[in-house]
C-alpha positions in Angstrom: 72.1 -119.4 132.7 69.6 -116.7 131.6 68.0 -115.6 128.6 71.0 -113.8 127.9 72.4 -117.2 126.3 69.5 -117.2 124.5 69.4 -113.4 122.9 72.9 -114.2 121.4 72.3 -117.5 119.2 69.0 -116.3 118.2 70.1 -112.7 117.1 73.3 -114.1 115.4 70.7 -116.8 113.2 68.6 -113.9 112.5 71.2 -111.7 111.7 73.2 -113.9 109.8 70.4 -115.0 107.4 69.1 -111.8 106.7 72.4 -110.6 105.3 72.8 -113.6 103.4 69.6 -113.3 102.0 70.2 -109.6 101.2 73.3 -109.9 99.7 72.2 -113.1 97.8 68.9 -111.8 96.5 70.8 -108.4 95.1 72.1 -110.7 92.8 69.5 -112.1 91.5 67.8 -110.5 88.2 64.5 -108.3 89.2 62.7 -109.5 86.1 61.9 -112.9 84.3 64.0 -113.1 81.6 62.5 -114.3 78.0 63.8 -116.9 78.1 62.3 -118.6 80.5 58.8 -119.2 79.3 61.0 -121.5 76.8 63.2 -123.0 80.0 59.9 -124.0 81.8 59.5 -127.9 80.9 56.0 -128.6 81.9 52.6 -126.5 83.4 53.2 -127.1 86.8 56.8 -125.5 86.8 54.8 -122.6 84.7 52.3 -122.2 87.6 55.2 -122.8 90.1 57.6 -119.8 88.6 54.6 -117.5 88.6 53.6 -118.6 91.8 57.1 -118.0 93.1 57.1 -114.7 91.8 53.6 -113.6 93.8 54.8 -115.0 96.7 58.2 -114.8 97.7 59.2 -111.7 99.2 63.0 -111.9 98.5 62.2 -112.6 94.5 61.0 -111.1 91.6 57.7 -108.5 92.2 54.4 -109.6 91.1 53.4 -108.8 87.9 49.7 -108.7 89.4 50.6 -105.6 91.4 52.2 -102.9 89.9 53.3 -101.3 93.0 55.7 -104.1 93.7 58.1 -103.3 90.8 58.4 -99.7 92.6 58.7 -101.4 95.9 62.4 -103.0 96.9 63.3 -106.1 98.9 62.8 -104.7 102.3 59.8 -103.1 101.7 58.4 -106.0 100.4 59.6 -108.0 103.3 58.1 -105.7 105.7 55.0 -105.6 103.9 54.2 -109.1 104.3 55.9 -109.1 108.0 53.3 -106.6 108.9 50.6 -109.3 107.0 51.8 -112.3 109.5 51.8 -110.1 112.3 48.0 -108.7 112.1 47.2 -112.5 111.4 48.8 -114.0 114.0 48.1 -111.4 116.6 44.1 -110.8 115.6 44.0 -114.8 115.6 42.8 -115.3 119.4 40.3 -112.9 118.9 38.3 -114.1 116.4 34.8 -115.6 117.5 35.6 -119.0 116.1 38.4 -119.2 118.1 37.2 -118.4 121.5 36.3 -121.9 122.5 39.8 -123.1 121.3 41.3 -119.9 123.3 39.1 -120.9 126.7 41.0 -124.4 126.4 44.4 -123.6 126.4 43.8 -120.7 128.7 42.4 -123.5 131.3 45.2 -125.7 130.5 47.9 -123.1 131.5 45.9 -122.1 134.4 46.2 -125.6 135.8 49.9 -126.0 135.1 50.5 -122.9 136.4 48.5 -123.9 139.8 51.1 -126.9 140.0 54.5 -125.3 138.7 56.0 -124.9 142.0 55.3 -128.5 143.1 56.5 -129.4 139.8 59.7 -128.1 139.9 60.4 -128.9 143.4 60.4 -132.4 142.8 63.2 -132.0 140.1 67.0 -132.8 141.4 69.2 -130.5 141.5 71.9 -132.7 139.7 72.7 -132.6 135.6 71.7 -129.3 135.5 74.4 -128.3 133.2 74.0 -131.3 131.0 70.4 -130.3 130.4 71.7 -126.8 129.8 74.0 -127.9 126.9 71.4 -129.9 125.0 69.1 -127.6 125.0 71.5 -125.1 122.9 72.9 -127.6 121.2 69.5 -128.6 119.9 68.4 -125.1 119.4 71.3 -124.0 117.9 72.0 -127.1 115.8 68.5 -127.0 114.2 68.9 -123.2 113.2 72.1 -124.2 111.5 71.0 -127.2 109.3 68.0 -124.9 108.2 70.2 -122.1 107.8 73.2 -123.7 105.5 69.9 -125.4 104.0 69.2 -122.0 102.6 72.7 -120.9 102.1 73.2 -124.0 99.6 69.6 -123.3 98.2 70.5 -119.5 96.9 74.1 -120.7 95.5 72.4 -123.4 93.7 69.2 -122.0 92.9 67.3 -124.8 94.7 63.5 -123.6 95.0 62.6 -126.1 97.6 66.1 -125.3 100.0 65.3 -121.6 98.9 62.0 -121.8 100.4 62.3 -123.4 103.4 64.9 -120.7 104.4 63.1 -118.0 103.6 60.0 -119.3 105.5 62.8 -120.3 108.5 63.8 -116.9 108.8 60.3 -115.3 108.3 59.1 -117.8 111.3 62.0 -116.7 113.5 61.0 -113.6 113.0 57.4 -114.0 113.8 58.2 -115.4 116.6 60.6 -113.0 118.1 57.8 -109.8 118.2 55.3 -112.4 120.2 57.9 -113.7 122.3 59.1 -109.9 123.0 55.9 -108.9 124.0 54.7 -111.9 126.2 58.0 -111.5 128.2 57.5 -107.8 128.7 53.9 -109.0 130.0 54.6 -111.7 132.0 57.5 -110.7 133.8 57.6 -114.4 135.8 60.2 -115.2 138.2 62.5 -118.3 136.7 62.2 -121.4 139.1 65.4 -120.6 140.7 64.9 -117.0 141.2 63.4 -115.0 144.2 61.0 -117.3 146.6 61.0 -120.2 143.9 57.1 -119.7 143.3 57.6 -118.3 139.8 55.3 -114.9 140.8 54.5 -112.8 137.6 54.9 -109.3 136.9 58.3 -108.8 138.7 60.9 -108.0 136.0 58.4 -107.0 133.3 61.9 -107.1 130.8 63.4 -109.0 128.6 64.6 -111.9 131.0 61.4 -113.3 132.6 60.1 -117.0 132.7 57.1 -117.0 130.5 57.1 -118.0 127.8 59.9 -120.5 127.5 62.3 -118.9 124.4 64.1 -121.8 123.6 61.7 -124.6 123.1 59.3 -121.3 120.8 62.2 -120.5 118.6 62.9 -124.1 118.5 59.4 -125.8 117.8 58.5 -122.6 115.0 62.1 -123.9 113.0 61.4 -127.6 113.2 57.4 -127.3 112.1 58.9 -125.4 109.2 61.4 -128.2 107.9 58.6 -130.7 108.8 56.0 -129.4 106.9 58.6 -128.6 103.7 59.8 -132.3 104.0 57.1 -134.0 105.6 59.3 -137.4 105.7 59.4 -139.6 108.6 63.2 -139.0 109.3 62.9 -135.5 108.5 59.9 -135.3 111.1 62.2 -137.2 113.7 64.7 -135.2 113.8 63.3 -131.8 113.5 60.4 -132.7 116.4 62.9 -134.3 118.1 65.6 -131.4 118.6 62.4 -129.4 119.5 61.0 -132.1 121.9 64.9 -132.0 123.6 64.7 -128.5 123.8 61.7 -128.7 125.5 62.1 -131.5 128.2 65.5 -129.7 129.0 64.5 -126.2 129.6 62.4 -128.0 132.4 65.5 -131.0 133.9 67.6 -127.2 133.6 65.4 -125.4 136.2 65.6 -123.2 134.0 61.5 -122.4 133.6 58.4 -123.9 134.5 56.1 -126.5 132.7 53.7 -124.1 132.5 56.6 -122.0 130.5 57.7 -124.8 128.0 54.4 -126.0 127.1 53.4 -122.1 126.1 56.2 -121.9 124.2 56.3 -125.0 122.3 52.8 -124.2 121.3 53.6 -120.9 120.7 56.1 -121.7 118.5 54.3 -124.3 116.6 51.4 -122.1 115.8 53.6 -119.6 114.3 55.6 -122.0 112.3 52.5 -123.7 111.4 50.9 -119.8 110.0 53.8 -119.0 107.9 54.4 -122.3 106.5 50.6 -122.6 105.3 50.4 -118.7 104.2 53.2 -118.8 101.9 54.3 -122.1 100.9 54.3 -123.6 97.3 53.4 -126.8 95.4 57.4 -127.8 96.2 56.0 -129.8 99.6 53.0 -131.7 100.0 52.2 -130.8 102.8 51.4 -127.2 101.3 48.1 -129.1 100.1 45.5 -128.3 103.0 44.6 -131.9 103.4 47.5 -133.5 103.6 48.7 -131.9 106.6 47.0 -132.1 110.1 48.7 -128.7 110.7 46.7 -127.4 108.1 43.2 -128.6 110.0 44.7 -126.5 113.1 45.4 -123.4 111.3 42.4 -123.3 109.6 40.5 -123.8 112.7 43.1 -120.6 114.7 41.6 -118.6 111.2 
């Protein structure tokens, strides 16, 4: 199994969400009606409903910026697309990170020095068992978060609302890096060519490094963990990303080296977007009550 298997399910969530959110937010009125100031039952919804209106890129336009009543929902969704991406992609070069970037530069080095050893010793038995949980857990967790947001729009749930929104904006994140660091890397998959996992041979869309499932996986499930930072929630969402990741190495299907890029990789991400446009509706939005927070802050 390739990352063909992977393209489809992770297209189809993308897909799929972005036309729900579309055709949902068309419906939705562009301004504030008067009659909410009256609707609002205490200051903290006031501050939440402006706050809602300056960040979310799939609601009203900010009154602050009178540019964004000109500017539709795609534009406004590229807009702060192109934000994340200058963010996440100037991150590694920033002086305060460099010591953080040596680190897991090091760290990679030495699992890539002890891949091929590594993956040696695996059997070559349950193979397809290890197959089948990894897109069952990948595709399961995109799912949940994904009716999540459905029922959030029809019901005009704010916290459901959100965590889609920021699902599908971490998903998309993710894509563009994982894109370009497969176009990079180009690694052989442990059971292709002489089984050493060489880089730069396919330099396409279907190389080793980094490991797509467990990314896509680990930047949905930081995003449900951080909305509903409860100790079930954080089971099960680190969990299916955990599975993901353990199975994409029993599966033969990459390196360790692979997986644990992509799990961080996909962390980090989820991590950014969660932290750069969440709201008071999670606690975790509050800097110090999440140890994600400490991380990003530090990647900043």
């Amino acid at each position: 199994m390739n990352t063909k298997n992977l393209r489809g399910p992770v297209l189809v969530i993308l897909a799929t969400l972005l036309c729900c959110s579309i055709s949902f937010s068309q419906n939705q009125p562009t301004t504030i009606p008067p009659s909410v100031p009256d609707a609002v039952s205490s200051p903290f919804d006031k501050h939440h409903a402006a706050f809602r209106m300056q960040t979310s890129p799939f609601g009203t336009p900010s009154p602050d910026n009178p540019q964004d009543s000109h500017d539709g929902i795609v534009v406004r969704s590229l807009k702060r697309f192109g934000k994340d991406q200058a963010e996440i992609y100037s991150a590694p070069f920033r002086l305060r990170n460099l010591k953080w970037d040596a680190l897991v530069l090091a760290g990679t080095a030495g699992l890539i020095a002890t891949d091929r050893q590594a993956s040696r010793a695996l059997p070559n038995t349950h193979l397809s068992l290890s197959r089948n949980l990894s897109n069952a857990s990948l595709v399961g967790t995109s799912a949940a978060l994904g009716g999540l947001w459905i029922y959030g729009m029809k019901t005009h749930n704010e916290h459901a609302n959100e965590t889609g929104e920021l699902t599908l904006e971490s998903l998309a994140n993710t894509f563009t890096v994982y894109t370009l660091t497969q176009f990079l890397s180009g690694r052989e998959r442990p059971r292709e060519g002489t089984g050493n996992g060489r880089f730069w041979i396919h330099n396409g869309f279907d190389s080793s490094f980094p490991a797509g499932h467990p990314m896509f996986t680990w930047a949905i499930a930081t995003v449900a963990a951080h909305e509903y930072p409860r100790p079930w929630v954080e089971v099960l969402a680190y969990g299916a990303a955990a599975t993901v990741s353990v199975t994409r190495y029993t599966a033969r299907l990459h390196y360790p080296s692979d997986v644990v890029a992509g799990s961080l990789l996909g962390y980090l991400i989820g991590t950014h977007i969660f932290h750069s446009h969440c709201t008071a509706l999670s606690d975790a939005c509050h800097p110090h009550h999440s140890t994600a927070a400490k991380i990003l802050a530090i990647l900043r």
